[in-house]
MOPAC internal coordinates of N, CA, C and O (Angstrom, degrees):
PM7 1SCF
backbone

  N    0.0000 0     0.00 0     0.00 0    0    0    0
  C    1.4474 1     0.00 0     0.00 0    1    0    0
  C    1.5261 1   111.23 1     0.00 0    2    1    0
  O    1.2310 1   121.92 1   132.30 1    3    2    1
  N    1.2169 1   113.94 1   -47.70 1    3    2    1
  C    1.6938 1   131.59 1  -179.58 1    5    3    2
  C    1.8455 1    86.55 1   -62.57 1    6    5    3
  O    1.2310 1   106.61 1    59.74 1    7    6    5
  N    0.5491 1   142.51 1  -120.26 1    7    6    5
  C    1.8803 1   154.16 1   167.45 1    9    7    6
  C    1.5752 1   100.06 1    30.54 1   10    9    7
  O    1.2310 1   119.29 1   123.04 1   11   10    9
  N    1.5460 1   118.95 1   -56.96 1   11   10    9
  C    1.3651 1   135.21 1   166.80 1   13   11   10
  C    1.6191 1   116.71 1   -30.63 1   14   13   11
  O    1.2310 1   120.31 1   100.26 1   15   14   13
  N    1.3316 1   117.02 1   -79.74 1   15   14   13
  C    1.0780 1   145.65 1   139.91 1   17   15   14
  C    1.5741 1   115.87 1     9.79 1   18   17   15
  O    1.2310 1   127.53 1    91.34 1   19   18   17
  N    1.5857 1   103.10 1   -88.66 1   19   18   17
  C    1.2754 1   116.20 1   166.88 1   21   19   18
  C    1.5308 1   129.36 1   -65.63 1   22   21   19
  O    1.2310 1   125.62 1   155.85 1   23   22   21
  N    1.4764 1   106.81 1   -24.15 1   23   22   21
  C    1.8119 1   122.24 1   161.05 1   25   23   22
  C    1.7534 1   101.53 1   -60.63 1   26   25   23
  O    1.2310 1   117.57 1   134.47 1   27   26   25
  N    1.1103 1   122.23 1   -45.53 1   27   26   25
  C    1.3750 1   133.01 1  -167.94 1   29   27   26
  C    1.5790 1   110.45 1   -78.90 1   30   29   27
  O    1.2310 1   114.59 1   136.10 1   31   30   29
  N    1.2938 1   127.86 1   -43.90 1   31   30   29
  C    1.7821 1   140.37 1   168.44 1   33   31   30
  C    1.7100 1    82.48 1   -66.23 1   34   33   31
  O    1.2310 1   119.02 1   120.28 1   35   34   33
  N    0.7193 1   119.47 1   -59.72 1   35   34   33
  C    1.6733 1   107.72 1  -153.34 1   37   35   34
  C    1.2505 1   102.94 1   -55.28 1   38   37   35
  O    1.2310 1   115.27 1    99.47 1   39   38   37
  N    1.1163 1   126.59 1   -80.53 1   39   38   37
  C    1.6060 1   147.89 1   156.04 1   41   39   38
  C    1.7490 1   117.16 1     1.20 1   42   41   39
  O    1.2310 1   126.41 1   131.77 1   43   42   41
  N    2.0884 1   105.29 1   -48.23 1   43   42   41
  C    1.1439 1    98.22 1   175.00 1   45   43   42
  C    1.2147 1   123.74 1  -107.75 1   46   45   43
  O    1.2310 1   123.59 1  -175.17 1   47   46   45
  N    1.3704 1   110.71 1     4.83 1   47   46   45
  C    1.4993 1   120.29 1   165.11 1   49   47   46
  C    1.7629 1   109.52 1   -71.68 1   50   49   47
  O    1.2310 1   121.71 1   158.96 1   51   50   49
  N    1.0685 1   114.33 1   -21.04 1   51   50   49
  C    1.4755 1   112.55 1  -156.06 1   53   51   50
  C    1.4963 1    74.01 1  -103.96 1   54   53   51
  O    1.2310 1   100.63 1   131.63 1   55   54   53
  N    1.3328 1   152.75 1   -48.37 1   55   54   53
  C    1.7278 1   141.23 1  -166.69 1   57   55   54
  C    1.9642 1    91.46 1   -70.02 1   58   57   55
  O    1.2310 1   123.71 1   152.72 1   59   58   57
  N    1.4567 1   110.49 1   -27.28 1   59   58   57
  C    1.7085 1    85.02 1   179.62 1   61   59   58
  C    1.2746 1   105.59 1   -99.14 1   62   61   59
  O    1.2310 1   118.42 1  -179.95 1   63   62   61
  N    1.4101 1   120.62 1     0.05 1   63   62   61
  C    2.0240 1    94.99 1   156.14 1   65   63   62
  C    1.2805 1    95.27 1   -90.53 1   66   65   63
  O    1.2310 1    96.88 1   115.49 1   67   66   65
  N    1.0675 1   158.59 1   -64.51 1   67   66   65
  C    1.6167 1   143.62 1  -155.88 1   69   67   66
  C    1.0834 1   104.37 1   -40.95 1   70   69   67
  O    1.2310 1   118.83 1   125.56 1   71   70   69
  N    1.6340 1   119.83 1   -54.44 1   71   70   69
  C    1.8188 1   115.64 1  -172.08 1   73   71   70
  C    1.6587 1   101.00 1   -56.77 1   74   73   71
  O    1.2310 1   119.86 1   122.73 1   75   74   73
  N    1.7347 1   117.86 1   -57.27 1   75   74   73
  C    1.2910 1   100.53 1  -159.83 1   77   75   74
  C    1.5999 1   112.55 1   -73.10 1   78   77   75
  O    1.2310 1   116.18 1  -167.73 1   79   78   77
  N    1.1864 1   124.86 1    12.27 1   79   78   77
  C    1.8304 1   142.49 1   168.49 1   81   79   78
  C    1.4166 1    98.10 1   -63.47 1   82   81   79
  O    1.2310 1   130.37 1   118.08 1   83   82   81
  N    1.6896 1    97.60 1   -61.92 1   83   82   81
  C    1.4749 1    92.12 1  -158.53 1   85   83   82
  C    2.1193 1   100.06 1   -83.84 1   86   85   83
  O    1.2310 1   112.04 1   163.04 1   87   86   85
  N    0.7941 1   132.62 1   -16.96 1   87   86   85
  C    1.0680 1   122.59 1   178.85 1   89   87   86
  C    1.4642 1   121.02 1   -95.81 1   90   89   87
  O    1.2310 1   125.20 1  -157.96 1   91   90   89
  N    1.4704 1   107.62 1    22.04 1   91   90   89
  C    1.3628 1   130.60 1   161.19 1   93   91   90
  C    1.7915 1   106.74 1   -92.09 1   94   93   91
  O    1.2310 1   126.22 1   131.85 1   95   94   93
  N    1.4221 1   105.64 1   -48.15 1   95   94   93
  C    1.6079 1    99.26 1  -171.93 1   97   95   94
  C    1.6941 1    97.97 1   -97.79 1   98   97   95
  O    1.2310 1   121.55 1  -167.81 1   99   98   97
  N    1.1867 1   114.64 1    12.19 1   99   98   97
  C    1.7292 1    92.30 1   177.48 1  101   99   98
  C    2.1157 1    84.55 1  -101.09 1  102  101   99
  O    1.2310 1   125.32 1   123.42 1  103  102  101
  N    0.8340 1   107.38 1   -56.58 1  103  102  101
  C    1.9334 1   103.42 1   171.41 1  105  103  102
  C    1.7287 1   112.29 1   -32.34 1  106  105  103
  O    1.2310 1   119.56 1   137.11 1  107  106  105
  N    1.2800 1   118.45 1   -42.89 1  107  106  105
  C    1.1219 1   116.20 1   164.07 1  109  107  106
  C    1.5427 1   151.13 1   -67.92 1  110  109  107
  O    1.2310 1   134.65 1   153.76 1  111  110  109
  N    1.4191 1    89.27 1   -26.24 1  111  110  109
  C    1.6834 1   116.45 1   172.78 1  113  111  110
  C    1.0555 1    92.04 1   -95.81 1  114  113  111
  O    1.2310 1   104.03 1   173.73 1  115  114  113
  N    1.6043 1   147.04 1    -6.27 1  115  114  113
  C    1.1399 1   125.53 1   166.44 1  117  115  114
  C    1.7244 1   112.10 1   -77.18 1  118  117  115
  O    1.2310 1   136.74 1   117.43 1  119  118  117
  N    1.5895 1    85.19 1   -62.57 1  119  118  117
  C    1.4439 1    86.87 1   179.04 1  121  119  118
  C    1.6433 1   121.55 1   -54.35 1  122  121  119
  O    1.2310 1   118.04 1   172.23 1  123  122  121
  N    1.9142 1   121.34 1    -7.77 1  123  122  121
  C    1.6713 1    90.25 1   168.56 1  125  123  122
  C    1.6165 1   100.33 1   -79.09 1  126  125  123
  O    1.2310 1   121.06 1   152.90 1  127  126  125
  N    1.2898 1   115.59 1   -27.10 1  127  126  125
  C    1.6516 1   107.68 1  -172.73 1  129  127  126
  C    1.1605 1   132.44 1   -27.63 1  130  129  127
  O    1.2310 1   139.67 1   132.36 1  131  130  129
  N    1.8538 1    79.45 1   -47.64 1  131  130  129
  C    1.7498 1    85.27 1   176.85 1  133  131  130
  C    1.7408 1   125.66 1   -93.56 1  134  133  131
  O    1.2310 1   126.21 1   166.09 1  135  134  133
  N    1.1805 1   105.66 1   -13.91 1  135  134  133
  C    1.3980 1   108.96 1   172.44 1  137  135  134
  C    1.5175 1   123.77 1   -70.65 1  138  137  135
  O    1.2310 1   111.46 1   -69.74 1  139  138  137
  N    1.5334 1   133.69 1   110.26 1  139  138  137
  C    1.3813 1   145.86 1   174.58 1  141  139  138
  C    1.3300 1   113.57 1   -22.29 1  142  141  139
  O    1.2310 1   114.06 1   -65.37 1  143  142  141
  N    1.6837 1   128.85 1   114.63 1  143  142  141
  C    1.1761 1   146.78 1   179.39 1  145  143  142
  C    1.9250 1    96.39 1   -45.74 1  146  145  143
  O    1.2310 1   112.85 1   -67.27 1  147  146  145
  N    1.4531 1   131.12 1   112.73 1  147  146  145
  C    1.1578 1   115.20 1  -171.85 1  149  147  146
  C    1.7932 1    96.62 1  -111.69 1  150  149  147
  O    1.2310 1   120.07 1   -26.13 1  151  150  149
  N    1.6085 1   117.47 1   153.87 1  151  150  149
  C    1.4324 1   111.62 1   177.66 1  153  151  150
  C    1.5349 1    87.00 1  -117.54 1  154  153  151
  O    1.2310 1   114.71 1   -20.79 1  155  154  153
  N    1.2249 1   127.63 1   159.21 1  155  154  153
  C    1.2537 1   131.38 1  -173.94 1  157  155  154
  C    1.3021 1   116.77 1  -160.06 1  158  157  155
  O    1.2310 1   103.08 1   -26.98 1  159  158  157
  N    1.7482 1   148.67 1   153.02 1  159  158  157
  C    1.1772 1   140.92 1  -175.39 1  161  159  158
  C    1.7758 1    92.84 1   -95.37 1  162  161  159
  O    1.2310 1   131.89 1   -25.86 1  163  162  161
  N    1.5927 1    94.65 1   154.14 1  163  162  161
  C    1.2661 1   107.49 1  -164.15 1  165  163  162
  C    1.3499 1   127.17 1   178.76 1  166  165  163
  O    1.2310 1   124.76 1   -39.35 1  167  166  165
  N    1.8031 1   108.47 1   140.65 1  167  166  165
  C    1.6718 1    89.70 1  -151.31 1  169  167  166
  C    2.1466 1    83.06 1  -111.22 1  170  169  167
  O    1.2310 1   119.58 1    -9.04 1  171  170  169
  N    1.2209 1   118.41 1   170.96 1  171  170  169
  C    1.2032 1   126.50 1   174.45 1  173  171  170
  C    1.8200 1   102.31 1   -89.51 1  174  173  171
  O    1.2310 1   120.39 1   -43.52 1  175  174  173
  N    1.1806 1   116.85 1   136.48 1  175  174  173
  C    1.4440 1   108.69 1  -172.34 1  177  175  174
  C    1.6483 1    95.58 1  -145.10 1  178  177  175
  O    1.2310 1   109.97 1   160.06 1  179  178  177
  N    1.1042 1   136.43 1   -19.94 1  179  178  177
  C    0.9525 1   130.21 1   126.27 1  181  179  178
  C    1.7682 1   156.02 1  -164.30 1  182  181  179
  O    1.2310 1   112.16 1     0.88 1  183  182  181
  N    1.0229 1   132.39 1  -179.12 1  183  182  181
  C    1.9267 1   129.39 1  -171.22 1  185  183  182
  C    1.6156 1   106.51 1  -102.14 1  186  185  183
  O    1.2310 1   133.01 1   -25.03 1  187  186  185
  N    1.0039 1    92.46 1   154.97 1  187  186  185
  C    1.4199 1    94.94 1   159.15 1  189  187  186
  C    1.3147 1   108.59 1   173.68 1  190  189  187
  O    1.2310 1   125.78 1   -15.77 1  191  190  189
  N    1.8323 1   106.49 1   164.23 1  191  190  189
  C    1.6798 1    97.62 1  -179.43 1  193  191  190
  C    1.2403 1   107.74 1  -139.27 1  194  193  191
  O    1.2310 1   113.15 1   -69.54 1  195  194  193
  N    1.7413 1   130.55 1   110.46 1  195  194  193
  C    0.7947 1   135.27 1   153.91 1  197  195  194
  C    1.8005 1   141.03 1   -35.41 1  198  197  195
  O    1.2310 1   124.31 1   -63.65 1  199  198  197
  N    0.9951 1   109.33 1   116.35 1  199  198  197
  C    1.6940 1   124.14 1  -163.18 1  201  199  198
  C    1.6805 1    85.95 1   -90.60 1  202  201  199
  O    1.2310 1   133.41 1   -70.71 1  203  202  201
  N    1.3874 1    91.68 1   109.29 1  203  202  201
  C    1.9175 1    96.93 1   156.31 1  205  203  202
  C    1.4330 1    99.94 1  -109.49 1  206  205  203
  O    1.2310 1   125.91 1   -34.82 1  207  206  205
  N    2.0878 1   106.25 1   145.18 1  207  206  205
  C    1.1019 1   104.75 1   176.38 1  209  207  206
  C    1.7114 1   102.87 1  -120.44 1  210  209  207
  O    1.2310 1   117.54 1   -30.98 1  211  210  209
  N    1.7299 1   122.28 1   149.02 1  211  210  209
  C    1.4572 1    97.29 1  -165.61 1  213  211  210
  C    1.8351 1    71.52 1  -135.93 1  214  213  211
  O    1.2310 1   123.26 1   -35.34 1  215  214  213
  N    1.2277 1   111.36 1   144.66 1  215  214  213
  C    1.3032 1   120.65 1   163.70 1  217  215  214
  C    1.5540 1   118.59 1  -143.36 1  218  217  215
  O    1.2310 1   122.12 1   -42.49 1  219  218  217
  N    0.9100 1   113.55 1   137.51 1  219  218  217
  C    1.9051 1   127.21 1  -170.12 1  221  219  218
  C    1.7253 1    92.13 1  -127.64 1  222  221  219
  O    1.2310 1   135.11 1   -11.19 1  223  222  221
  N    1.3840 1    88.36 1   168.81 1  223  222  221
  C    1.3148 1   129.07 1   155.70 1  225  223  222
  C    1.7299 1   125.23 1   -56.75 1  226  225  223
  O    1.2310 1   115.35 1   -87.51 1  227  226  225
  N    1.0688 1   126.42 1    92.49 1  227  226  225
  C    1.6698 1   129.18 1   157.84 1  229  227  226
  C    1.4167 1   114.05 1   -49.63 1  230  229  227
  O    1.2310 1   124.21 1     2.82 1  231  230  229
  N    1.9698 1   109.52 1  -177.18 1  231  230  229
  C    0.7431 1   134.70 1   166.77 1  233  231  230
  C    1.4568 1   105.08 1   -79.09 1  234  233  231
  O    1.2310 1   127.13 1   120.80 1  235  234  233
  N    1.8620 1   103.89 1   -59.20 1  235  234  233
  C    1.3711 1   127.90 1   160.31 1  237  235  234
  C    1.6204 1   118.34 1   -70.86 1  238  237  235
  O    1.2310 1   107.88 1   -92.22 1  239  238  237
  N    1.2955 1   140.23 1    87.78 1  239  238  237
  C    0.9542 1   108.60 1  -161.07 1  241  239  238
  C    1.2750 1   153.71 1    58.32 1  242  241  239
  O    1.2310 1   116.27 1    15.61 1  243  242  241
  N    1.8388 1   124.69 1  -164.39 1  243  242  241
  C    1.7571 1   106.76 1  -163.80 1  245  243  242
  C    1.6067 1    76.25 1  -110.71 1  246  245  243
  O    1.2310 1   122.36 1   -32.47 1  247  246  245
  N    1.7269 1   113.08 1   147.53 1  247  246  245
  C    1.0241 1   133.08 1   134.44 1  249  247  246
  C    1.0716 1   129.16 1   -70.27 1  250  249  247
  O    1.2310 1   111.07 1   -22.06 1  251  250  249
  N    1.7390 1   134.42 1   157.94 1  251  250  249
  C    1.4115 1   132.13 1  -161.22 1  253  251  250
  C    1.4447 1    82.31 1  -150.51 1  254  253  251
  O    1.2310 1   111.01 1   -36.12 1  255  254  253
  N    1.5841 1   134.52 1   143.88 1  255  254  253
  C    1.0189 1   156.35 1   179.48 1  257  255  254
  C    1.5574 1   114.64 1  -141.48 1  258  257  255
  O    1.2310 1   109.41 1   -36.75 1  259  258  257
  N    1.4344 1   137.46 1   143.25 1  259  258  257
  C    1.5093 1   120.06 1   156.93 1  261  259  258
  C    1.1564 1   109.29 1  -134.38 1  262  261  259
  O    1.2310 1   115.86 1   -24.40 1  263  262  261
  N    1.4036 1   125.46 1   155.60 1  263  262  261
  C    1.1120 1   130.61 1   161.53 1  265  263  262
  C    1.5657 1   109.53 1  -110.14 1  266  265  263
  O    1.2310 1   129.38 1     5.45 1  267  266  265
  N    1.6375 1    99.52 1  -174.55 1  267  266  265
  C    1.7303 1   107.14 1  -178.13 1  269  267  266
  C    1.1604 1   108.84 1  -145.18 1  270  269  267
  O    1.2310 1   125.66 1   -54.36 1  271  270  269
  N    1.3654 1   106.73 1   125.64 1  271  270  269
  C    1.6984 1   129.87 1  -168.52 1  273  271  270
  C    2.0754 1    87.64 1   -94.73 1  274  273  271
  O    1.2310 1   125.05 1   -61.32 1  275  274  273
  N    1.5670 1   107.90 1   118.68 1  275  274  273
  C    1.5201 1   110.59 1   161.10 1  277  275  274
  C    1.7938 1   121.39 1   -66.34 1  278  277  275
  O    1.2310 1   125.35 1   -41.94 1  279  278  277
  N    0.7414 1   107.33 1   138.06 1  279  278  277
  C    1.6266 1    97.87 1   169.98 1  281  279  278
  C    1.2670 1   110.17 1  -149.77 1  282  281  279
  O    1.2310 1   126.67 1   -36.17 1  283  282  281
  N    1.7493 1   104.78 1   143.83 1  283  282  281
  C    1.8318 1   109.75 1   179.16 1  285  283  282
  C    1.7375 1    94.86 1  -138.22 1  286  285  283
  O    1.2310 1   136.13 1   -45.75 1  287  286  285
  N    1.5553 1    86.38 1   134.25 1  287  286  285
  C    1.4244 1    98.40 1   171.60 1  289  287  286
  C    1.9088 1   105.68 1   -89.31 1  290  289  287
  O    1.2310 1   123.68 1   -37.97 1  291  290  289
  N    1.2114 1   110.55 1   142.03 1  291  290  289
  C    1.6859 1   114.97 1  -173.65 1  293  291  290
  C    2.0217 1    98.66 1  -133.08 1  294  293  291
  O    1.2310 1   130.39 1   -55.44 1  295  294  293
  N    1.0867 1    97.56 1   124.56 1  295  294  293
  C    1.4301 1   124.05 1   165.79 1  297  295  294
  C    1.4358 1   110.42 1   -88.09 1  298  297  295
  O    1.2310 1   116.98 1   -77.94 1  299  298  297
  N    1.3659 1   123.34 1   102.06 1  299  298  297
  C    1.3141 1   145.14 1   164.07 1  301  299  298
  C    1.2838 1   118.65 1   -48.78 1  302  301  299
  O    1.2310 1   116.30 1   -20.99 1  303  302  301
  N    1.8396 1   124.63 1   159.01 1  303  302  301
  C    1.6798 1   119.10 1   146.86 1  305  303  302
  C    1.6812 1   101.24 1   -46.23 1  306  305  303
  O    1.2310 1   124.28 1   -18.83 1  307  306  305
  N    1.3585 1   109.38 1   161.17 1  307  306  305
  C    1.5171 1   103.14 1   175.40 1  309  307  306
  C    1.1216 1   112.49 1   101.45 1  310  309  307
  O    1.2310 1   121.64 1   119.21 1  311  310  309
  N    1.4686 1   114.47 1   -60.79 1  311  310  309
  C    1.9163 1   109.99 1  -160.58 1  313  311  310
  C    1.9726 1   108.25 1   116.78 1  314  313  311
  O    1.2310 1   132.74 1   158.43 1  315  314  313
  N    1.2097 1    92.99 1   -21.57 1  315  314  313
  C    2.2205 1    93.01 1   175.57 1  317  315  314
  C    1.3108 1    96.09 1   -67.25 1  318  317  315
  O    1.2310 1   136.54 1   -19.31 1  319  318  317
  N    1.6397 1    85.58 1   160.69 1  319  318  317
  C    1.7755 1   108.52 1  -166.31 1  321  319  318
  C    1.3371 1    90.64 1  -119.80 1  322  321  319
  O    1.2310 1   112.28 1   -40.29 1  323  322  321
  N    1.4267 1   132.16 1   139.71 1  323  322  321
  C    1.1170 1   139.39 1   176.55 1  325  323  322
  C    1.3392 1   113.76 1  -149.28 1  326  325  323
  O    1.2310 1   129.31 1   -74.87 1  327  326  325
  N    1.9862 1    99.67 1   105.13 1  327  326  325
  C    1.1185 1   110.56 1  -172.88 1  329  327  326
  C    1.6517 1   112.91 1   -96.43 1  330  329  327
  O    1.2310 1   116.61 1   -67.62 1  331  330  329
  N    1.2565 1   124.06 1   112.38 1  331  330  329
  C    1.5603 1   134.23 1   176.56 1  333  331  330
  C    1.4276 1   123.77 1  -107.89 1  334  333  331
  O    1.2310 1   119.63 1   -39.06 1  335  334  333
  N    1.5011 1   118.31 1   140.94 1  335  334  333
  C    1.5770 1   123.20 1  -172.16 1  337  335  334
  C    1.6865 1   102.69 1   -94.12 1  338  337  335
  O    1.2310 1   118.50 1   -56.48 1  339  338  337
  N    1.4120 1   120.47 1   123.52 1  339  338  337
  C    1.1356 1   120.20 1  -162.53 1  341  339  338
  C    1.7444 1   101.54 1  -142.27 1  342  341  339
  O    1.2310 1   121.70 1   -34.91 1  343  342  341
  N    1.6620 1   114.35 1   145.09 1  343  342  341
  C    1.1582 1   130.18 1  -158.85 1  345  343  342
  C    1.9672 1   109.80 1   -50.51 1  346  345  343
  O    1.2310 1   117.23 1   -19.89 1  347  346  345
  N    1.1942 1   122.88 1   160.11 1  347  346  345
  C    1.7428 1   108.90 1   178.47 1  349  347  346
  C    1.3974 1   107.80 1   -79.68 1  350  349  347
  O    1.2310 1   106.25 1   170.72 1  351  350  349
  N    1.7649 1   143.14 1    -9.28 1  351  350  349
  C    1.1719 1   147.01 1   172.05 1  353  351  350
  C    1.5748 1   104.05 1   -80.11 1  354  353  351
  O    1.2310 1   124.54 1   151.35 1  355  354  353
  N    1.1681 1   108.90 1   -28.65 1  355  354  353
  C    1.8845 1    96.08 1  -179.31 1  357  355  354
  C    1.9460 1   103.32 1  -105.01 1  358  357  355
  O    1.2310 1   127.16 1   154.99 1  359  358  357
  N    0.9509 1   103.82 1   -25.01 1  359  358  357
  C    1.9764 1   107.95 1   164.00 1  361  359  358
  C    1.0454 1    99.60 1   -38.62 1  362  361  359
  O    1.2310 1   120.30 1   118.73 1  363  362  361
  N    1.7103 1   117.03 1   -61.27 1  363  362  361
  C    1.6304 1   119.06 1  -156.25 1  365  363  362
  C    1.4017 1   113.30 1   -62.95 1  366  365  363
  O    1.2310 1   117.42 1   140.51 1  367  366  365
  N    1.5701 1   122.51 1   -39.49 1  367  366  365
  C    1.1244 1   136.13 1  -168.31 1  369  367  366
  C    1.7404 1   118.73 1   -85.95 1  370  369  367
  O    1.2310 1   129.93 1  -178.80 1  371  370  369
  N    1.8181 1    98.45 1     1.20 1  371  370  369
  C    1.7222 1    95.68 1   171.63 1  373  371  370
  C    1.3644 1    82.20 1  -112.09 1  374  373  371
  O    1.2310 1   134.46 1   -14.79 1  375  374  373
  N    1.4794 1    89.64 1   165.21 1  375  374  373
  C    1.5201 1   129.59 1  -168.81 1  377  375  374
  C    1.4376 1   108.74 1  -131.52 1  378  377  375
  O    1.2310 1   116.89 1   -46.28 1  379  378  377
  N    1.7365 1   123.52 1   133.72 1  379  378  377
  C    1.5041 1   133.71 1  -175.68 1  381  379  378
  C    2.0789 1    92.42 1   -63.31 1  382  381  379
  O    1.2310 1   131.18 1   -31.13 1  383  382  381
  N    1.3725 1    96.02 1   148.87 1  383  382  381
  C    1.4816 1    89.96 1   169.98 1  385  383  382
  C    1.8889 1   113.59 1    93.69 1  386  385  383
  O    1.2310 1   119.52 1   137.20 1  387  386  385
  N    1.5053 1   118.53 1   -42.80 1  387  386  385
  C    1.1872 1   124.36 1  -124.86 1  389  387  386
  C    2.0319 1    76.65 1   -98.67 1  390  389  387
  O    1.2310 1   124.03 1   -38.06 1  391  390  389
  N    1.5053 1   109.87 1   141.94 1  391  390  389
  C    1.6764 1   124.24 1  -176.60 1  393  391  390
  C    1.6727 1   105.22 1  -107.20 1  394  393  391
  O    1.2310 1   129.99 1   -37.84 1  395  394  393
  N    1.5326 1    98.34 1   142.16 1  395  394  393
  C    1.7605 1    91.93 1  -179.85 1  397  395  394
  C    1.4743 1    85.60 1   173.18 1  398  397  395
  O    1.2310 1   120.83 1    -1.81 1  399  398  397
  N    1.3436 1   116.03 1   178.19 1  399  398  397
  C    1.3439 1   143.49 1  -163.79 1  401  399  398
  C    1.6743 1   102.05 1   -98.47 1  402  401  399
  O    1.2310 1   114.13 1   -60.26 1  403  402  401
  N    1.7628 1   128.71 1   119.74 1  403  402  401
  C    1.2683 1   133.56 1  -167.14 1  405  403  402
  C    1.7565 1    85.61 1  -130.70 1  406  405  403
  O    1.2310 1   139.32 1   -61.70 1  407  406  405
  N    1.3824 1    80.14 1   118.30 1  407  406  405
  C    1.4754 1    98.30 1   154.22 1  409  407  406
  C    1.3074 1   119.29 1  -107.29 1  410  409  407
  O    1.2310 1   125.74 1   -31.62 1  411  410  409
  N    1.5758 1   106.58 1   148.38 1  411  410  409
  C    1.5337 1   115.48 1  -164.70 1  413  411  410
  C    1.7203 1    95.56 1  -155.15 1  414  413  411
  O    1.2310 1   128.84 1   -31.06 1  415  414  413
  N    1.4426 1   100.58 1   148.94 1  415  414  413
  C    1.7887 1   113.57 1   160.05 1  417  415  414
  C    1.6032 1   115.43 1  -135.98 1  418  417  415
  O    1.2310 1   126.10 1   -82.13 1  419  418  417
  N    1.3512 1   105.87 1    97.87 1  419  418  417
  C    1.3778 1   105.96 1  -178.97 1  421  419  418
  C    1.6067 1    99.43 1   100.73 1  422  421  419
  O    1.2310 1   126.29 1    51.97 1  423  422  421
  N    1.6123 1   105.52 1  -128.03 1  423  422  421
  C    1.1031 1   139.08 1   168.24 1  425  423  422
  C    1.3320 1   123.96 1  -102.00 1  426  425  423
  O    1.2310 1   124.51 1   172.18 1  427  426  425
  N    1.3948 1   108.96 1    -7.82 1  427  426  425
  C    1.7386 1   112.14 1   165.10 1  429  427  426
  C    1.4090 1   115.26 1   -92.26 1  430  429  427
  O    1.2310 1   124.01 1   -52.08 1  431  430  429
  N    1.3738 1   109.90 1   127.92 1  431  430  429
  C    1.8425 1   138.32 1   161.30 1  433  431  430
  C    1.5022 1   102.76 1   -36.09 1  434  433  431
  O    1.2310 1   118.86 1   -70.76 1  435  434  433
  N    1.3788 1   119.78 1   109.24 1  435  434  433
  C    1.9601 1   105.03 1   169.45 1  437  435  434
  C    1.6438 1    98.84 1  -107.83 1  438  437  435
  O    1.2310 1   121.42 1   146.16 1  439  438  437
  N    1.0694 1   114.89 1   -33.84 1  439  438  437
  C    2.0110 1   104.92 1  -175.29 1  441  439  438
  C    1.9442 1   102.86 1   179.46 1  442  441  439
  O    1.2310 1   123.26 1   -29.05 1  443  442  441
  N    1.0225 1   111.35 1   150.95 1  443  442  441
  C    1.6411 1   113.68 1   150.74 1  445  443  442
  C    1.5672 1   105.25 1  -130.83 1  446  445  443
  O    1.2310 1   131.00 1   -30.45 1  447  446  445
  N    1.6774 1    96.38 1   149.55 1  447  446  445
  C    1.3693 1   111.84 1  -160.60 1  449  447  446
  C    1.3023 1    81.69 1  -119.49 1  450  449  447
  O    1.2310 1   114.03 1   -79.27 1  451  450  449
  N    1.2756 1   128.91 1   100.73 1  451  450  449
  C    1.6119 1   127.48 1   147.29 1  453  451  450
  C    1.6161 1   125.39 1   -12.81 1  454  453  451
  O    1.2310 1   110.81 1     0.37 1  455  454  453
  N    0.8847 1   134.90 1  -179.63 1  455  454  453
  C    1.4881 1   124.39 1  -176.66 1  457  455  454
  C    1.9422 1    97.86 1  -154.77 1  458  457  455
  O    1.2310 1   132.53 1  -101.38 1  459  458  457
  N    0.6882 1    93.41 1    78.62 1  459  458  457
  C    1.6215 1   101.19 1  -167.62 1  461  459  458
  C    1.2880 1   129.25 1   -26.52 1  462  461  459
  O    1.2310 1   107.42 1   -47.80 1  463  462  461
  N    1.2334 1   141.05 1   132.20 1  463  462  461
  C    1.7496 1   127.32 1  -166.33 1  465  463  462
  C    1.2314 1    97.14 1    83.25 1  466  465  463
  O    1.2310 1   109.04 1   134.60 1  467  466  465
  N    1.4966 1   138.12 1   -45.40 1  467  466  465
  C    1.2844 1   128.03 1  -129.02 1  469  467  466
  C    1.8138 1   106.63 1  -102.30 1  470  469  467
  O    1.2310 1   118.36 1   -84.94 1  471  470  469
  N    1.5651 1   120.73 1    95.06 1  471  470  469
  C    1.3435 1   119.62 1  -168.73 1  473  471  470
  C    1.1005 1   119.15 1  -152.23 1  474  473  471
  O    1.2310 1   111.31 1   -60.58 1  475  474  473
  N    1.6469 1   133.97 1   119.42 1  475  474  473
  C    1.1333 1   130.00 1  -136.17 1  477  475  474
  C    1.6691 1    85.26 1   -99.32 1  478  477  475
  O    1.2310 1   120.10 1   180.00 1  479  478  477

């Protein structure tokens, strides 16, 4: 009966972090929806690549898997730092240093357009 109990707390503690997971990123994808696609001048200042580590349960034991979250820090008109998670085909193709026009909505990455010649 006691086992029940704790099968049952366990069970719905883990359905109310999943719900409040997902109703963290659906609030968020809302809010870039609505926020105005902005283009802006902007220099790349810096890369980096986040190491995710995900490990489960085997047949044999726990498996360990990782993935890699891209990230570029962008220096605005102004002086703001704007750090965005952006795909590994367009990571490869920015460069530390390199000036151009970054479009963004919200917190989502839409493109940087290099600015040609232009590299500090």
């Amino acid at each position: 009966m006691d086992y029940d109990v704790v099968l049952v707390s366990f069970f719905g503690m883990f359905a109310v972090v999943i719900g409040l997971i997902l109703i963290v990123i659906i609030l968020q994808w809302r809010r870039n929806k609505r926020l105005p696609k902005l283009v802006v001048n902007a220099e790349i200042l810096e890369k980096r690549i986040q190491k995710v580590r995900h490990s489960r349960r085997g047949k044999v034991g726990y498996h360990t898997t990782y993935s890699r979250l891209y990230v570029s820090t962008f220096e605005v008109e102004g002086g703001e730092h704007i750090t965005l998670f952006v795909k590994k085909p367009e990571y490869h193709k920015l460069k530390k240093g390199d000036t151009g026009k970054l479009s963004f909505q919200g917190t989502r990455y839409l493109g940087f357009e290099k600015a040609e010649g232009k590299r500090k």
